[in-house]
N, C-alpha and C positions, 0 to 999 in steps of 0.2 A: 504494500500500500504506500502508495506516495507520500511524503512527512508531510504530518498536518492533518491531513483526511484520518477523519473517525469512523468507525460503522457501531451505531447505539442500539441493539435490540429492543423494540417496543411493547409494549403489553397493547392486547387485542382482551377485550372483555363479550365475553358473550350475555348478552339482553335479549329476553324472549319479543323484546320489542323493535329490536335493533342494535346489533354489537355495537361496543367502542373503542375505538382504535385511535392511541395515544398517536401526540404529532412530537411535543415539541414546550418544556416548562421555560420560566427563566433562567432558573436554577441547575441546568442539566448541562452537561458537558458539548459544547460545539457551540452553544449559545452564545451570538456575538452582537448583539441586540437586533432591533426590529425595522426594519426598513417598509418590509412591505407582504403581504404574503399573494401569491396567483399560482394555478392550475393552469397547468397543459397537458395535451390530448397526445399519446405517440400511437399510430395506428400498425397494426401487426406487420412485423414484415419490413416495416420502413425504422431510417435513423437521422436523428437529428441531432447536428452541431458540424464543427468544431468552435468551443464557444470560452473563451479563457477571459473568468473576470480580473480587476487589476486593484478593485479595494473591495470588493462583496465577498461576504462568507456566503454559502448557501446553504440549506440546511432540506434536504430533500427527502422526501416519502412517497412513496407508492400507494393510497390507501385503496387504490380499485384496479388490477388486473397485473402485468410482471413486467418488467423492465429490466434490459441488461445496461448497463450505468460503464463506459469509459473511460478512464482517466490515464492523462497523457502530462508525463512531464518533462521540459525540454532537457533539464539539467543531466537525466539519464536515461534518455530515450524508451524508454519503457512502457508500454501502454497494458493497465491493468483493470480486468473488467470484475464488477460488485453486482449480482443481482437483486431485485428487491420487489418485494409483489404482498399484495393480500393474504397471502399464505403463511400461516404460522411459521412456519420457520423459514422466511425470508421477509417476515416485517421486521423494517429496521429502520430509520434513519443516516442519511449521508452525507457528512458534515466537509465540506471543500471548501478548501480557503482559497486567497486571492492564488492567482499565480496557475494553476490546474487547470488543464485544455478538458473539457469533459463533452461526450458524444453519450445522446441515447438510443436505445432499440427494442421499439416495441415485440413483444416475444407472445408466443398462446395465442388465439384465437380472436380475438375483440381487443377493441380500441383501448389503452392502460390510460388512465390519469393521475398525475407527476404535480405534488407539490410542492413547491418551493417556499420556506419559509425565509426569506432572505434579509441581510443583514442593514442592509440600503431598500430607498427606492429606488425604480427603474431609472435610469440613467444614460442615453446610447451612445456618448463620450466613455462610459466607465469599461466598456467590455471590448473585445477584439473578437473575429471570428475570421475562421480560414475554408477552405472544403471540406469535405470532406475526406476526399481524397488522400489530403495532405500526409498523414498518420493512417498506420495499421489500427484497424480495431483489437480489441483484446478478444 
């Protein structure tokens, strides 16, 4: 795992009304404060990025479908993949700090949605993006 990057295992509660699936306290390790929180869609089959912020932590969850999660750092060329999905045992949070090229890919059958609880607001001076191309996936 590239220095910096966290992986936090979640608690998922089962409610006969509707589980609940932890995201993200103040108090919790990766926690860099609060910028902004949004959701995206990766649809199966496809991947999105190469996307390296330069002052945002990210703080990312899966709470509905799988995602394979890329992370690429130039220092040692290494591109290392984190899965993470609705599944007990790959709910997790993915904590990336500045610096970290990250690509996603939606995996399973249906559409996954990807939160990010991130350290900033949106900003499109703050981040750089290349092809995808550029870098191997993991």
């Amino acid at each position: 795992m590239p220095e910096g990057v966290l992986l936090t295992p979640l608690r998922q509660i089962a409610h006969p009304q509707g589980d609940i699936f932890h995201a993200l306290r103040a108090d919790a390790p990766g926690y860099a404060g609060f910028g902004e929180a949004y959701f995206t869609h990766i649809h199966p089959g496809l991947t999105k990025g190469w996307k390296r912020h330069n002052r945002m932590v990210m703080n990312l969850v899966v709470p509905d479908g799988h995602v394979r999660f890329h992370l690429y750092r130039e220092a040692d060329g290494r591109t290392v993949a984190v899965e993470l999905g609705d599944a007990a045992e790959r709910y997790a949070r993915l904590t990336v700090p500045p610096g970290i090229w990250v690509a996603f890919s939606g995996l399973g059958e249906r559409t996954s949605t990807v939160l990010n609880l991130a350290s900033l607001g949106h900003d499109p001076t703050e981040a750089d993006n290349v092809p995808l191309e550029t870098w191997p996936l993991a």
